[in-house]
C-alpha positions in Angstrom: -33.5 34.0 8.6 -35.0 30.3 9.1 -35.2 28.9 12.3 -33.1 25.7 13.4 -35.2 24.3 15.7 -39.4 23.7 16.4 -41.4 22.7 19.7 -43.9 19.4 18.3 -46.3 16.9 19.9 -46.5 13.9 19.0 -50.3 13.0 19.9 -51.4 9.8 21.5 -52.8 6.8 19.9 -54.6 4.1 21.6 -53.0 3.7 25.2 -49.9 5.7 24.4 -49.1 9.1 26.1 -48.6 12.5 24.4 -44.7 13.3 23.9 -43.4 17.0 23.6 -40.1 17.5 22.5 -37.6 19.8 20.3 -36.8 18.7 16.8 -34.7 20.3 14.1 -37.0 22.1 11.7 -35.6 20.2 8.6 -37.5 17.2 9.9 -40.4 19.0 9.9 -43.2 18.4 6.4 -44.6 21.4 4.6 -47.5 21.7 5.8 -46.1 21.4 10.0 -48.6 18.3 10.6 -46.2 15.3 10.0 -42.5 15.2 11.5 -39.7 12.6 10.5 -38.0 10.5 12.8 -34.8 8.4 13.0 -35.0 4.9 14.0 -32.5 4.7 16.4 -32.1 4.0 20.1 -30.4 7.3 20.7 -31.9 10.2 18.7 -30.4 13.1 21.0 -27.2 13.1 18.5 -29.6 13.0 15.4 -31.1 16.4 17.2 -28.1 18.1 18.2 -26.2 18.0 14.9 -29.5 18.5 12.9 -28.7 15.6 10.6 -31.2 15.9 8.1 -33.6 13.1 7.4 -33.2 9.9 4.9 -36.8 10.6 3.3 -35.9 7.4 0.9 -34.8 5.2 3.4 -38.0 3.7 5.7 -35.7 0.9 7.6 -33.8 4.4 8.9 -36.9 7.2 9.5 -40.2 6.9 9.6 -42.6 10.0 9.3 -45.1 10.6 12.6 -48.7 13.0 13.3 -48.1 15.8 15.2 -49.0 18.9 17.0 -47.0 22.3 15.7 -46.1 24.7 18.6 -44.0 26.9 17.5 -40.4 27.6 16.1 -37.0 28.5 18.0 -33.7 30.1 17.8 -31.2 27.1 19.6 -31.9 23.8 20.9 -31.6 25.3 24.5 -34.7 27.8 23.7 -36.7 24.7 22.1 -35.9 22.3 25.3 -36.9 24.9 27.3 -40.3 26.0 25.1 -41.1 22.2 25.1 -40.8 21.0 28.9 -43.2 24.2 29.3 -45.5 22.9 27.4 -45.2 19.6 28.7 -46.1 21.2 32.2 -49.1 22.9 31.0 -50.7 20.2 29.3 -50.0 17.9 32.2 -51.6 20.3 34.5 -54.8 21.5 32.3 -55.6 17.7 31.4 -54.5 16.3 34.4 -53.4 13.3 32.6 -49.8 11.9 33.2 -47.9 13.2 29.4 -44.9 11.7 29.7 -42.6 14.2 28.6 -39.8 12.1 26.5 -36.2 13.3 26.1 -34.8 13.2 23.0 -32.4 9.9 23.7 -36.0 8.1 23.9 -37.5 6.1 21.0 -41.2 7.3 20.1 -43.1 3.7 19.4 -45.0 4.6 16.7 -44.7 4.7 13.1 -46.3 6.2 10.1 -45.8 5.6 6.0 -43.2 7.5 5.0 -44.7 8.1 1.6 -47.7 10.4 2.0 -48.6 10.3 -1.8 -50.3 6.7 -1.0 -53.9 5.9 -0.7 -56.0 5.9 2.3 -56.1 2.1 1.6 -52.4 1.3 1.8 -51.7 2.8 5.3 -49.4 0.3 7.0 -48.2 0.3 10.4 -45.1 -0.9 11.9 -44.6 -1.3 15.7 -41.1 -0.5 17.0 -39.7 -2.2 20.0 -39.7 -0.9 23.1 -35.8 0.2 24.3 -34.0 -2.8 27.0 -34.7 -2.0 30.6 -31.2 -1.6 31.5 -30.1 -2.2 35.0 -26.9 -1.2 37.1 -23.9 -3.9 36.9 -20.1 -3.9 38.1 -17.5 -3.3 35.7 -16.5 -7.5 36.3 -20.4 -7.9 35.0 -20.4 -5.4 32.0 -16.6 -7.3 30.9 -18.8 -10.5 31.2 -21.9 -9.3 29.6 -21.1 -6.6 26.7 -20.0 -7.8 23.2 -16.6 -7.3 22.2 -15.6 -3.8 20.9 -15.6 -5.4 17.4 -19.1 -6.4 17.4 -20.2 -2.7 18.5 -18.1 -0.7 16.1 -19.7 -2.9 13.4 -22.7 -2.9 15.0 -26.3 -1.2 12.6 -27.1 1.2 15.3 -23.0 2.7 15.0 -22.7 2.9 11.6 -26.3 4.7 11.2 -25.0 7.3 13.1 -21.6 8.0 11.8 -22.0 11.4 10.7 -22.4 12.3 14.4 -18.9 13.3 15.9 -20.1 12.6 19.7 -22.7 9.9 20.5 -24.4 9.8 24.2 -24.0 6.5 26.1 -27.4 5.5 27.3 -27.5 5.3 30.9 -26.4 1.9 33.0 -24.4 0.7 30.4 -20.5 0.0 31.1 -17.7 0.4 28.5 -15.4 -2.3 28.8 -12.1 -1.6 30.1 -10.9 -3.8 26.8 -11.8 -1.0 24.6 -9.9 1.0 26.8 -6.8 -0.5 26.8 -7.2 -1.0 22.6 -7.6 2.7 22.3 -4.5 3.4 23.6 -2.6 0.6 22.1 -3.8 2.4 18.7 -2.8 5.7 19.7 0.8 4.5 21.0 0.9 2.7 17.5 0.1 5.9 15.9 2.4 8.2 17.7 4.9 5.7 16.8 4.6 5.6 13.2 4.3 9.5 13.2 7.6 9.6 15.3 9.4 7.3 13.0 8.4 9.6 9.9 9.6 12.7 11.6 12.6 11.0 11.8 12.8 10.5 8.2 11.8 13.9 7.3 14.6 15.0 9.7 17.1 12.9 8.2 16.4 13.9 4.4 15.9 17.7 5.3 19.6 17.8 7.3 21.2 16.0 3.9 19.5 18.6 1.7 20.9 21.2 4.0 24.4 20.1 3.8 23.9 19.8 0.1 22.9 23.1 -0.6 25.8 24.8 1.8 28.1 22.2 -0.4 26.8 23.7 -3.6 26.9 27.6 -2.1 30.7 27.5 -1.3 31.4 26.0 -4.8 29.5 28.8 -6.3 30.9 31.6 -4.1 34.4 29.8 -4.7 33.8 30.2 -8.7 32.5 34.3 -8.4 35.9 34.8 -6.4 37.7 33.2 -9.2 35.7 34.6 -12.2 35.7 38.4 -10.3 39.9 37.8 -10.2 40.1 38.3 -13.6 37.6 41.7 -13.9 39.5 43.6 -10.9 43.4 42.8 -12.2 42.6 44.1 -15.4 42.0 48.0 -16.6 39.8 49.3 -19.1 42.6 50.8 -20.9 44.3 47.1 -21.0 41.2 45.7 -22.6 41.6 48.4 -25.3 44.5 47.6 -25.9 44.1 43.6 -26.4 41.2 44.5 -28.7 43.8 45.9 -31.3 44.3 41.8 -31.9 41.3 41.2 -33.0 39.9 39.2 -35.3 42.6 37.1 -35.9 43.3 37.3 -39.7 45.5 33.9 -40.0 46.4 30.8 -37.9 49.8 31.7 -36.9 47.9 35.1 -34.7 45.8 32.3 -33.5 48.4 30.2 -32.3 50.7 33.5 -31.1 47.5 34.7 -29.2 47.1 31.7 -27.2 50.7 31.2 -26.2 50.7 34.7 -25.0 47.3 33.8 -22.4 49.5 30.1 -21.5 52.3 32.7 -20.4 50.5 35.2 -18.8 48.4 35.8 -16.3 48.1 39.4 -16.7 47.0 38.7 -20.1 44.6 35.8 -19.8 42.7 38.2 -17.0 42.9 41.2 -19.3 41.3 38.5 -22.5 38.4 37.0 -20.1 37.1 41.0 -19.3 37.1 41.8 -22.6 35.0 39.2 -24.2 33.3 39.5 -20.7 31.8 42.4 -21.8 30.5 41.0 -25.4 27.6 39.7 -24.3 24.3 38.3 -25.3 20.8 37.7 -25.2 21.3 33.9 -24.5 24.4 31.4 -24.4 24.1 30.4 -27.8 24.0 34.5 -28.9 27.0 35.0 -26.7 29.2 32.6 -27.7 28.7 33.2 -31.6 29.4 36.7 -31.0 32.7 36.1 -29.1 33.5 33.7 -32.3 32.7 36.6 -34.4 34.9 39.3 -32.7 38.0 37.0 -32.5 38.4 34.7 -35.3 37.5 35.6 -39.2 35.6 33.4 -41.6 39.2 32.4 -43.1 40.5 31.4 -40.0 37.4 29.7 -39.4 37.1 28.2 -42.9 40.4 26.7 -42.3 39.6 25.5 -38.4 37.6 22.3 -37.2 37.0 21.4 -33.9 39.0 17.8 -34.0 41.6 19.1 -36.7 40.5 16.4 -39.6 41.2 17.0 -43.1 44.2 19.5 -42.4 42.3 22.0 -40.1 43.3 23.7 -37.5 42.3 22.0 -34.3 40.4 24.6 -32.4 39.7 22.3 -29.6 44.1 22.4 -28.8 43.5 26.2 -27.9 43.1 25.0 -23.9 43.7 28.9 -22.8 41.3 31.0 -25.1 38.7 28.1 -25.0 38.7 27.9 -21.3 38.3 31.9 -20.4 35.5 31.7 -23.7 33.3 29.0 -21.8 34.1 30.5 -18.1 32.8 33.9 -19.6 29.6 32.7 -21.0 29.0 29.9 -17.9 28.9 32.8 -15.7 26.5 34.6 -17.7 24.2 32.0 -18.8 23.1 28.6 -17.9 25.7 26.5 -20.4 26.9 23.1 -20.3 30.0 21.3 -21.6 28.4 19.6 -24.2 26.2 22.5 -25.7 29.5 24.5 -25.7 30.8 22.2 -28.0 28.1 21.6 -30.0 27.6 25.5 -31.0 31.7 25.8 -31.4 32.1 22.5 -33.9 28.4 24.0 -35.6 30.6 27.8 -36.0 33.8 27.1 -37.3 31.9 24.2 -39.5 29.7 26.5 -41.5 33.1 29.1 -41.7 33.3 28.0 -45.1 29.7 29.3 -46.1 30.4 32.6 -44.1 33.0 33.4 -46.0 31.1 32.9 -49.7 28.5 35.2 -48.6 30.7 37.5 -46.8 32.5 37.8 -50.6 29.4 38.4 -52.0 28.2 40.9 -49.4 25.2 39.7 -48.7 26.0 38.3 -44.8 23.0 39.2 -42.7 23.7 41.2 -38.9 21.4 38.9 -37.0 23.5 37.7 -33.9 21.8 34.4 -34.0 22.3 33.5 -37.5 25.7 31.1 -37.4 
């Protein structure tokens, strides 16, 4: 497994001193003689997070000479491993190497594209960081830019991977960024408060919805079951002696009988009840089948036009025909009627076919 972290020097040119520190191994070159560097005030961040380096980007790092040590587990191990070396140098040499944290800038620079010609090596010389001296907080309100200047400030926005970013020593943050952070946050927990409210509001109406909706549907099972427990299986035997109806006057006898009865409307609804079908369509065309013939139905219409029979006047044996299949199936009005007018029109065709015994057994087929 690679190593995170390396112990480097950075060697000294002209006047400068030698500077030891830690640096993430992905800053390291190839070859371990060349290291890259951010241009920032503040490169602890850079460090810690192990941002890797912009290696296209020569206003943001810049790639520096220097001395390979060794590798290292954590940061912790590689601070430690380089303020050792630090102390040894300084003692062997007896020069004073300055041993640089990693929040210093290094004042050097080398051409970040090593692919160029002895001849081309350009130098730039980075500014030294502001000596920075102790103020009041009246001073630093005085001094500092405003907040807005900062957040929008290079040295910010080149560093906003980083999710913590070190203040540099002596410097004050003014109590007016203070005081705007928690005006946003108040603003925040208000908005968040107000949609809360919102989602309360919509989640209590959909509540009383569905318990509206769940004692109209237990309210319609009482009603539907009614009919199944007041009527025996030997009663349904016998009302299945009726059908199918052979002429209109049946028809019309049949349904004044249900208008009449109670008994007998609950006795008709469990015995088409039990008819059934694969879908609503299926079911209803069966139920059409057991109880009316193709002459009744030849002879029927839904409206009565023409001198039909107005199948849409039977209110009792319609009404326990579409409660029947609406508890079974997922069936609305209109598609009730639609299938019943579409039945009793093609009754006529039915009946031809029938005569010439060719009339198919598929359920679905009207």
């Amino acid at each position: 497994m690679a190593k995170k972290f390396a112990v480097v020097t950075f060697p000294k040119e002209n006047d400068e001193h030698e500077t030891v520190s830690e640096v993430p191994s992905s800053w390291l070159s190839s070859n371990l003689t060349k290291c890259w560097w951010p241009l920032v005030k503040n490169a602890n961040p850079y460090i810690t997070k192990q941002i890797p380096p912009v290696t296209n980007d020569p206003k943001k790092w810049s790639l520096y000479p220097i001395i390979f040590h060794r590798y290292c587990d954590s940061l912790e191990e590689a601070r430690r491993k380089a303020t050792n070396y630090s102390s040894s140098e300084e003692s062997s040499t007896n020069n004073a190497i300055n041993y640089k944290s990693h929040t210093e800038q290094l004042n050097k620079t080398v051409s970040d594209d090593e692919s160029e010609s002895d001849s081309s090596d350009s130098r730039s010389i980075i500014p030294n960081p502001p000596n920075l001296t102790n103020i009041n907080a009246s001073q630093s309100i005085n001094t500092n830019q405003p907040i807005s200047n900062i957040l929008n400030s290079s040295v910010v926005n080149d560093i906003d991977m980083v999710n913590d970013i070190d203040i540099l020593d002596g410097t004050l943050v003014p109590h007016k960024s203070i005081e705007d952070v928690h005006t946003l946050i108040s603003e925040g927990f208000e908005k968040i408060e107000d949609h809360f409210k919102k989602i309360y509001t919509a989640l209590t109406t959909v509540t009383l919805g569905i318990q509206d909706l769940n004692v109209r549907l237990t309210n319609m099972e009482k009603q539907n079951n009614q009919h199944k427990t007041k009527a025996s299986v030997t009663d349904t035997l016998n009302i299945q002696q009726s059908f199918p109806f052979k002429n209109i006057n049946e028809v019309t006898a049949f349904e004044d009988r249900l208008s009449q009865s109670e008994d007998e409307y609950n006795k008709f609804v469990l015995y088409i009840s039990r008819i059934g079908g694969r879908s609503a369509k299926e079911n209803l065309i069966r139920i059409y089948r057991t109880l009316f013939s193709n002459e009744i139905a030849k002879e029927s219409s839904w409206k009565g036009l023409r001198n039909h029979f107005k199948i849409s006047g039977l209110k009792s044996i319609l009404t326990g025909i579409q409660a029947t299949v609406s508890d079974q199936h997922q069936f609305t009005s209109k598609e009730f009627e639609d299938v019943t007018k579409e039945w009793f029109r093609q009754g006529g065709q039915r009946l031809s076919r029938q005569q010439k015994g060719s009339e198919e057994a598929n359920p679905l087929v009207i």
